[in-house]
N, C-alpha and C positions, 0 to 999 in steps of 0.2 A: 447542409450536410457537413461543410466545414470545419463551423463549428461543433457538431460532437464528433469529428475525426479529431479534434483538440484537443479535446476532453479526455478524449483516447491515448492521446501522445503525452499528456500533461500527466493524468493521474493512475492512468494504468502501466504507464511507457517509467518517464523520468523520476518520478517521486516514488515507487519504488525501486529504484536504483539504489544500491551501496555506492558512497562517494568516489571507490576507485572507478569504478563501473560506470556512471557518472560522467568522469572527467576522458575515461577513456572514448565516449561517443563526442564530445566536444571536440576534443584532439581528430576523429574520422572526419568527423563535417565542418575542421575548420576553414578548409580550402572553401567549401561548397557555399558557406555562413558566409566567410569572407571576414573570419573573427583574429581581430589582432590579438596580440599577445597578452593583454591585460584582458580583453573581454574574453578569452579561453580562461583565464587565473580567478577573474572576478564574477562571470556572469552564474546565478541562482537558475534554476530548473525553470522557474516561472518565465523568466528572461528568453532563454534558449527554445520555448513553446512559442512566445509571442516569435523571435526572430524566424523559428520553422513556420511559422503559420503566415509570414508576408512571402518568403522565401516560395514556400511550397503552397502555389492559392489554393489550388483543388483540392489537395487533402490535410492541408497540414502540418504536411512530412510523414504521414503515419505509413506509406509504405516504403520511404529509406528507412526509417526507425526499424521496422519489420524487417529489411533486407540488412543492415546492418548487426541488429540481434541474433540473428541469425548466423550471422559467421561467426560470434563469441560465444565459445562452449557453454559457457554461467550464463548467459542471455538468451540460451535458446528457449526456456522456458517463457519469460518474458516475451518473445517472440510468437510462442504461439497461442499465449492467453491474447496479446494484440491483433491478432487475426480473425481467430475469435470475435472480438469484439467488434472489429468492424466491417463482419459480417454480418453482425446481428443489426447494425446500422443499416449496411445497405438490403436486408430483408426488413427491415421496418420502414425504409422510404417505400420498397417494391409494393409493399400494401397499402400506403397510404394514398400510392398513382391509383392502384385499383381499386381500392375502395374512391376516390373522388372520381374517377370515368365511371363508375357505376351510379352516384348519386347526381353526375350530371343525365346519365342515359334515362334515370328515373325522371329527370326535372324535365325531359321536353317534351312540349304540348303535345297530347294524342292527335291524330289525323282524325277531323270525323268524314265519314261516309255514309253520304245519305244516296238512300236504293229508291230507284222509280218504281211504283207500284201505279196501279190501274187508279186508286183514288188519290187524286192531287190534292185533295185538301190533309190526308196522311203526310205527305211529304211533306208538304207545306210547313206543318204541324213542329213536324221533325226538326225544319231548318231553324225555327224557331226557339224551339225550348230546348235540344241539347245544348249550346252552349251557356243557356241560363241555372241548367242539372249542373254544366260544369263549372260555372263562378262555383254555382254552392255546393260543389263538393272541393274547391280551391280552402272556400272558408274554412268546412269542416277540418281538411286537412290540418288548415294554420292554427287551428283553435285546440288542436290534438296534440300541434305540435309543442304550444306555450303549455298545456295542461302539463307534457311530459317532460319538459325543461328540468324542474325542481330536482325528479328521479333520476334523471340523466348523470346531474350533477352531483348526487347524494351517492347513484354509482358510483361514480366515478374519484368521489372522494375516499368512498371505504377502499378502492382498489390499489389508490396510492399508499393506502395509512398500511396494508396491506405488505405492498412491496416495501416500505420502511421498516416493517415490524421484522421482517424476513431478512435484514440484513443481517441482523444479531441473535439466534436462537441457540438459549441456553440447554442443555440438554434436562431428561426429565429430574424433578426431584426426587429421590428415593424417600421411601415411606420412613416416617419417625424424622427428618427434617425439615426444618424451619426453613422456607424462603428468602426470610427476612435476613437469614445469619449472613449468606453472602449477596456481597455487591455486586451488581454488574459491572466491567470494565467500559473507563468513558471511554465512547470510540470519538478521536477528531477526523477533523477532514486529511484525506491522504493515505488512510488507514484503513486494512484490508480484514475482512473477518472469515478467516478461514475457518466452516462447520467441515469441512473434506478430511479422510481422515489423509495422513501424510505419516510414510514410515521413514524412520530417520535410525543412523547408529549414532552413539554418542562417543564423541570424542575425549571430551576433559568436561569438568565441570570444576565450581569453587567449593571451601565448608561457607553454612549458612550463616548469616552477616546480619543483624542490625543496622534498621536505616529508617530516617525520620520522615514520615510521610504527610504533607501540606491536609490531606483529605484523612490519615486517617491514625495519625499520631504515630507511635510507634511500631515497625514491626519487623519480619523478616525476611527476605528470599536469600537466592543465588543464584551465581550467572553459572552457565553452560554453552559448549558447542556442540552442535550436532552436522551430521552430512547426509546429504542424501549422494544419489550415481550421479548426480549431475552437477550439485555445489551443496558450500556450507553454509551455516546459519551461526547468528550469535544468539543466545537465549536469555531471557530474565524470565527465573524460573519465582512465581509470588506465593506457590506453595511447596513448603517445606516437606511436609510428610511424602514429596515424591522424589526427595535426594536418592535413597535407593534406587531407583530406577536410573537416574542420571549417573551410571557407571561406566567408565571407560570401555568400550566394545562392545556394550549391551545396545540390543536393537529395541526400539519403542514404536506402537504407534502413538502418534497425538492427534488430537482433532478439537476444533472450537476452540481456536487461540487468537490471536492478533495479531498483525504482520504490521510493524512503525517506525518508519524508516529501515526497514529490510531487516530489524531484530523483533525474532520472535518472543513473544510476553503469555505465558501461560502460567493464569493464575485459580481460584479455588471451581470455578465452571467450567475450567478447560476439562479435557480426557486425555488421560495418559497411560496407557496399558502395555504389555508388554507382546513383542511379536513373533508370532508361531516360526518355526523351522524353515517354512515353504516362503516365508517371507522376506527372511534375509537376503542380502544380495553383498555385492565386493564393492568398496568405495576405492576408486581411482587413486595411483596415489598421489598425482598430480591436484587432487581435492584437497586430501590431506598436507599437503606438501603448502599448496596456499592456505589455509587452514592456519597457518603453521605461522606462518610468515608477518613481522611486526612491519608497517609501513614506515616508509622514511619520512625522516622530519622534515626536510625540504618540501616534501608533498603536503603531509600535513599542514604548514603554513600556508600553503596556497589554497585549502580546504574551505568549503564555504562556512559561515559563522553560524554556531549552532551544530554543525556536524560533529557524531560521536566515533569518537578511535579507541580502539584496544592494542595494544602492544606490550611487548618487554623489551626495555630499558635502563642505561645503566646508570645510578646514581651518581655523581658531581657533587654535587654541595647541598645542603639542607638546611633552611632558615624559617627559623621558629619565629611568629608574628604572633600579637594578640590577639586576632584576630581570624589570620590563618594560617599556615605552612607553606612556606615555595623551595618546593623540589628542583632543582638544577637536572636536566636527564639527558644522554647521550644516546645517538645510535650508533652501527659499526659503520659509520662513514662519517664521526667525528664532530655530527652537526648538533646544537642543542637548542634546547626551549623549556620553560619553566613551566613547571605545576602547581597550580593554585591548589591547597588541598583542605577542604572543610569537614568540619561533621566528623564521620568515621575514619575519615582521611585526612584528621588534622592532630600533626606531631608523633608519626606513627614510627617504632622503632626501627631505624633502621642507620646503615653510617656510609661514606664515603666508598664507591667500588660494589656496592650489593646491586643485585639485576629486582628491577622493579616490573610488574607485572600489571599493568592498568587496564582496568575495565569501563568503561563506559564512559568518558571524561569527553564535555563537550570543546569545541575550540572557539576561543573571544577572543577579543580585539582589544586590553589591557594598555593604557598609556602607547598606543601605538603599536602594539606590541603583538603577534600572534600569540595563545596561550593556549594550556589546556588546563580548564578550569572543573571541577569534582562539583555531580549534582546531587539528586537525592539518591541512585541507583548506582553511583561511583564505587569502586573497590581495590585495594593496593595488595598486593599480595608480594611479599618482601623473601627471596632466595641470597643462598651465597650465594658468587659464583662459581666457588666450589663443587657444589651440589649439583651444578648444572654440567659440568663436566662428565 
């Protein structure tokens, strides 16, 4: 049972975490971990599972993880999908105990009971050939049960192929379209596929951008934020024609998108409608307010490699490369770090003193060096600071 309390802490618990979020449960369970100051800065999600799961034999950690998300307002949600889930654990061992004391209660030998009657050669008879009735109804048994193996397993195969298929259901096609027109979105491992509908307001969004895609050549989206009463979300929005809807204050519901690495990606299969009156509700302003908020670059460097940041930032210096662009960028606590900027985000206008506005830039490890380098989903979005006053 352990191990899928693991399984629970690993892919339902820490990997979807937002990197603040993240760093923030290392820091709770560094005493208890016993995690020195580089294994808090440096250890990965997978890392901090193995170290919960020697730490914690019985389950893993998954009920500190549980008791921990639980006192952070943005984690209680996380909190109680984990509960959830390892309920559903310990209701699937509960039936496995009962069903195996059932298939032992069936496996043990009938008593026989032979009754005295006036003719001794009946008994006789009796003591004789029922346990010879019972070898061969043993055999029959064993030969019913090899017949049935093949079906067993041919169940049992459509039931898996079954729940696999059930992770990802697209909604219906409307009549007059092609199947073929859209793709389905690759799901990887760690990736969550939300069909639930989820109402969210929208906060800000971008204009739509041009970006070159490995799969599928050129095309479009834009990013967005949205909030729910409880936290926010960063968005990459793959279809265009729902920018209308992604307006400042407008409430939406969505359903059938993807949750990767804690940004949601809602592309041509998702559903995006707009939400009745009785729907709306008030977003905290403590949501908004973090919502709001660019992380510091000291944090950022300490970020695991591969992690994506969004902020605004004040430009430094600007060096134009053959290759690519490095952004020099400041936060208001004077600390800096360079942006590698490719693609759409190479040599973009901008001069000394403007507030840079970054979208989705992963952080590597450059000559040594923390960086925040532009991928295919990257975006710069260039203000005075005029404007921003």
């Amino acid at each position: 049972m352990a191990s899928e309390f693991k399984k629970i802490v690993l892919l339902k618990g820490l990997q979807v975490m937002e990197d603040y979020q993240f760093r923030a449960i290392k820091s709770l369970l560094r005493k208890e971990l016993k995690l020195t100051k580089k294994m808090q800065d440096e250890y990965d999600r997978i890392q901090m599972a193995d170290l919960m799961e020697d730490k914690f034999i019985k389950d893993a950690g998954l009920a500190k993880l549980i008791e921990l998300c639980k006192d952070v307002e943005e984690l209680k949600e996380i909190a109680e999908k984990l509960k959830t889930e390892k309920e559903k654990v310990k209701n699937q061992k509960g039936k496995k105990g009962k069903s195996v004391a059932r298939k032992r209660k069936q496996d043990e030998p009938s008593s026989f009971q032979i009754f005295s009657t006036s003719n001794e050669s009946i008994s006789s008879k009796n003591k004789i050939e029922q346990p010879r009735k019972t070898e061969a109804g043993k055999k029959r048994k064993l030969t019913q049960k090899k017949t049935q193996l093949p079906e067993l397993l041919e169940t049992n195969i459509q039931k898996y192929e079954g729940c696999f298929q059930a992770l990802y259901k697209p909604p219906p096609i409307p009549s007059g379209s092609s199947p073929n027109k859209t793709p389905n979105p690759s799901i990887t491992r760690g990736d969550v596929v939300q069909n639930d509908d989820m109402t969210v307001m929208v906060l800000n969004s971008t204009h739509p951008f041009e970006y070159e895609s490995s799969e599928h050549g050129r095309k479009t989206m834009f990013h967005a934020k949205v909030a729910t009463a409880k936290q926010y979300y960063h968005v990459k929005v793959f279809n265009v024609s729902l920018r209308e809807k992604f307006t400042k204050n407008n409430f939406i519901i969505i359903s059938n998108f993807v949750k990767r690495k804690g940004i949601l990606e809602i592309n041509e299969n998702s559903s995006v409608v707009e939400a009745g009156p009785d729907l709306k509700f008030e977003v905290p302003n403590s949501i908004i307010k973090r919502a709001n908020e660019t992380p510091k670059i000291r944090h950022i460097k300490k970020g695991a490699s591969g992690a994506l940041f969004y902020g605004l930032f004040t430009l430094i210096k600007k060096t134009v490369k053959v290759r690519n662009t490095i952004y020099e960028i400041k936060d208001n606590e004077e600390n800096h770090i360079e942006v590698v900027g490719n693609g759409i985000c190479y040599n973009i206008n901008c001069k000394e003193g403007d507030k840079l506005q970054l979208y989705c830039f992963q952080l590597r490890t450059i000559d040594k060096q923390p960086k925040l380098v532009s991928g295919d989903h990257s975006f710069i979005e260039v203000s005075d600071p005029l404007e921003l006053e």
